[in-house]
C-alpha positions in Angstrom: 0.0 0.0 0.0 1.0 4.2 -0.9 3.1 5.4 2.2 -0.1 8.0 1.9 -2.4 4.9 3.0 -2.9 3.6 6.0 -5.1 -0.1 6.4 -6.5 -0.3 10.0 -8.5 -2.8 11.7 -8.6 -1.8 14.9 -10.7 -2.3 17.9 -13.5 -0.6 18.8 -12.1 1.7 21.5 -9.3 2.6 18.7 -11.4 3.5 15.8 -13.3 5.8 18.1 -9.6 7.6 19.0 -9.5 7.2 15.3 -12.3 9.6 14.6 -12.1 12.3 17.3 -8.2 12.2 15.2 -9.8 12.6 12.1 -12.2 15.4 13.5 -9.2 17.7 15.4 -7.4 17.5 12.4 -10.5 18.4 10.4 -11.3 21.5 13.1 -7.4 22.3 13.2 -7.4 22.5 9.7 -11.1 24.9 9.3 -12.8 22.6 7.3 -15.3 22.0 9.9 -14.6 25.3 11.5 -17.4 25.5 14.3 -18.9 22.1 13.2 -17.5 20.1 15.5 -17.9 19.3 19.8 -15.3 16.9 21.2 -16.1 16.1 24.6 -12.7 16.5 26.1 -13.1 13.2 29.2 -14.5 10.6 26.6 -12.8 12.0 23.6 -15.5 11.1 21.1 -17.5 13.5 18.9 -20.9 14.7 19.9 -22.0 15.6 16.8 -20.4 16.7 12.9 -20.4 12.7 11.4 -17.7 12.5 8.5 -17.8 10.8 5.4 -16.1 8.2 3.9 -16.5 5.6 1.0 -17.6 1.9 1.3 -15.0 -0.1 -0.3 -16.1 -4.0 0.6 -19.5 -5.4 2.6 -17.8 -9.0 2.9 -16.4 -9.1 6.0 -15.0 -12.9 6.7 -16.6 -13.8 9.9 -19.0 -10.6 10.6 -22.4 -9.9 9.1 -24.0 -5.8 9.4 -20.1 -4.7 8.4 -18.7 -2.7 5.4 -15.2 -1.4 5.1 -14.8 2.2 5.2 -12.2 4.2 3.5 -12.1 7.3 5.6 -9.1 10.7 4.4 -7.6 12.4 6.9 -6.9 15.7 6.5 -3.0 15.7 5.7 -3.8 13.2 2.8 -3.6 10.0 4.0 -6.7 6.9 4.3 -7.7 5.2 6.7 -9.8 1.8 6.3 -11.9 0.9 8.7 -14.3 -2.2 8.9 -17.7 -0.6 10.5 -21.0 -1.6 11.9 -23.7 -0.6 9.9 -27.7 0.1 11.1 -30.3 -2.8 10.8 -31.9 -2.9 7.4 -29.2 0.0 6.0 -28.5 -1.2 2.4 -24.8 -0.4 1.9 -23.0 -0.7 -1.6 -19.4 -0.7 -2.4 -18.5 3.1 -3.6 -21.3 4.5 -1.8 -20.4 7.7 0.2 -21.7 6.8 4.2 -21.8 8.9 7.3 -19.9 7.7 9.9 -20.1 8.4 13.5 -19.3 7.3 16.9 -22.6 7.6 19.4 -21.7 9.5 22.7 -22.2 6.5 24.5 -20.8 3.5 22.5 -17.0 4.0 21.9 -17.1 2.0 17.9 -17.9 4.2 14.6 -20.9 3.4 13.3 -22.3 3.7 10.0 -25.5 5.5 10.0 -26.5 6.4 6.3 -25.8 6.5 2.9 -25.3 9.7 0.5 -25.8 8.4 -2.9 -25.9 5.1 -4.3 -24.6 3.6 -7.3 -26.7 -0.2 -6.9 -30.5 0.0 -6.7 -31.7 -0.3 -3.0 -33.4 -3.8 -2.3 -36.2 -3.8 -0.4 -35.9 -4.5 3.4 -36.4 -7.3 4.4 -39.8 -8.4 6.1 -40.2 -10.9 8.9 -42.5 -13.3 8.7 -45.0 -13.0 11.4 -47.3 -16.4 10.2 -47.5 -19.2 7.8 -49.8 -21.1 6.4 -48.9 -24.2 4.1 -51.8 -25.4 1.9 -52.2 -28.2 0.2 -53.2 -28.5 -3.8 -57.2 -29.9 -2.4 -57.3 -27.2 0.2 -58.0 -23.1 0.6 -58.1 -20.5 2.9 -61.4 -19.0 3.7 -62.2 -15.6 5.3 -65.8 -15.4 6.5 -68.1 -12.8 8.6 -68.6 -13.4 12.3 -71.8 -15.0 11.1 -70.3 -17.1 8.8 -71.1 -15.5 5.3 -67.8 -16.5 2.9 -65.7 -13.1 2.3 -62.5 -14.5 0.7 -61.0 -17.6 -0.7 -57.2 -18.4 -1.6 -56.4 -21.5 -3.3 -53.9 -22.6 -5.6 -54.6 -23.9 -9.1 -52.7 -24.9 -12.3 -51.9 -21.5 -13.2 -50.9 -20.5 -9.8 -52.4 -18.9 -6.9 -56.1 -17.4 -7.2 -57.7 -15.0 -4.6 -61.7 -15.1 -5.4 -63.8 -12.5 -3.3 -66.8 -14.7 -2.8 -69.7 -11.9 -2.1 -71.2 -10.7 -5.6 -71.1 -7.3 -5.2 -67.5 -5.5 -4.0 -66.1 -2.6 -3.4 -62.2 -1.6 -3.9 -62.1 1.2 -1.9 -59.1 3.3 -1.0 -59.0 7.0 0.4 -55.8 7.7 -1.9 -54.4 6.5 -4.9 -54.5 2.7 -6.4 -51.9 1.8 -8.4 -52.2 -2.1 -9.9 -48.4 -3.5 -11.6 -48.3 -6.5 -13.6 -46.2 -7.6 -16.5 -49.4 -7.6 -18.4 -53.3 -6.5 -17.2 -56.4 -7.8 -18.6 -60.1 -6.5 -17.8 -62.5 -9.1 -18.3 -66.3 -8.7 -17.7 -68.0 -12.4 -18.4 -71.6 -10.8 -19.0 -72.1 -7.2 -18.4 -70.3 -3.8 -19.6 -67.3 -2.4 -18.8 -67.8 1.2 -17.4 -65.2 3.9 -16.5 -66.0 7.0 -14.7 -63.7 9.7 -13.9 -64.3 13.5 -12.3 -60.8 14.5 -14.4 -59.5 13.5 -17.7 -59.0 9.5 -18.8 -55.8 9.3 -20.7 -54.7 6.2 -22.5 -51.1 5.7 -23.2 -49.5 2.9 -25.1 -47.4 2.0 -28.0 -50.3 1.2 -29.7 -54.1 1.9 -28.4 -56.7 -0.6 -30.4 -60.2 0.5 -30.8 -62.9 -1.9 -31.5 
């Protein structure tokens, strides 16, 4: 590595010292001028996080960790491998925040600037299952028994039949429906669409029969 690089892995009570280093030299040099509050008996920021750049997410034996490449202010780098928040999707050469709470001594990672990889979605625990077999369904029904809803799962895959003749979709804001393709099928009556603004149809093509 450059003489102008420095790899650290250090423990968490160093790469605290680490920071409120980072931060003087910052405050010493006015690039933070008035930015920054060091408490002087726990030497750890209070406020002012710095940024660095996520170089890896693989740490070897530690899940929730990303290594941070953090410049000092004469020049040189320091790489750090950091905890990051629960559920914080953090990319290699995405700019993070860094900083160390005032009462946990490690450098945390606590946000991303930009990012160059699309965000996944977070990840959902799963309060309840419910394995069905090809013969069976679940059924919603009224407290006096009347059938509400029904989900089964048929050759085509998994159907969800609302069992009442007459429903109502009702929502108080807007209703947005993705698929890869949509189809509006009305076995015996007419299809109607009623709007108090304009209806606009937008396709590559727009058939008219």
């Amino acid at each position: 590595m450059a003489e102008n690089q420095r790899t650290q892995r250090p423990t968490a009570d160093a790469a605290a010292l680490l920071l409120n280093e980072l931060l003087h030299k910052r405050a010493g040099s006015g690039s933070v001028a008035g930015a920054v509050t060091i408490d002087a008996s726990m030497r750890i920021p209070t406020s002012a996080p710095i940024v660095g750049e996520c170089l890896r997410t693989d740490h070897p034996t530690l899940t929730g960790r990303a290594l941070v490449r953090i410049p000092e202010a004469d020049g040189s780098v320091a790489e750090l491998w950091l905890p990051t928040l629960l559920g914080l999707a953090v990319r290699p050469a995405d700019r993070v925040l860094v900083l160390v709470p005032a009462n946990h001594a490690e450098a945390v990672v606590v946000g991303v600037l930009d990012g160059f990889a699309l965000r996944p979605e977070p990840r959902r625990e799963t309060s309840a299952t419910i394995a069905l077999q090809p013969d069976e369904r679940l059924l919603v029904t009224a407290a006096n028994g009347q059938e509400l809803l029904e989900v089964h799962l048929s050759n085509k895959g998994p159907v969800v039949r609302l069992l009442q003749p007459d429903v109502d979709v009702d929502v108080p804001g807007e209703l947005r429906v993705r698929a890869k393709a949509v189809r509006l099928e009305a076995k015996t009556g007419s299809v109607e669409v009623q709007a108090h603004d304009d209806v606009v149809l937008r396709g590559e093509t727009v058939k008219l029969n």
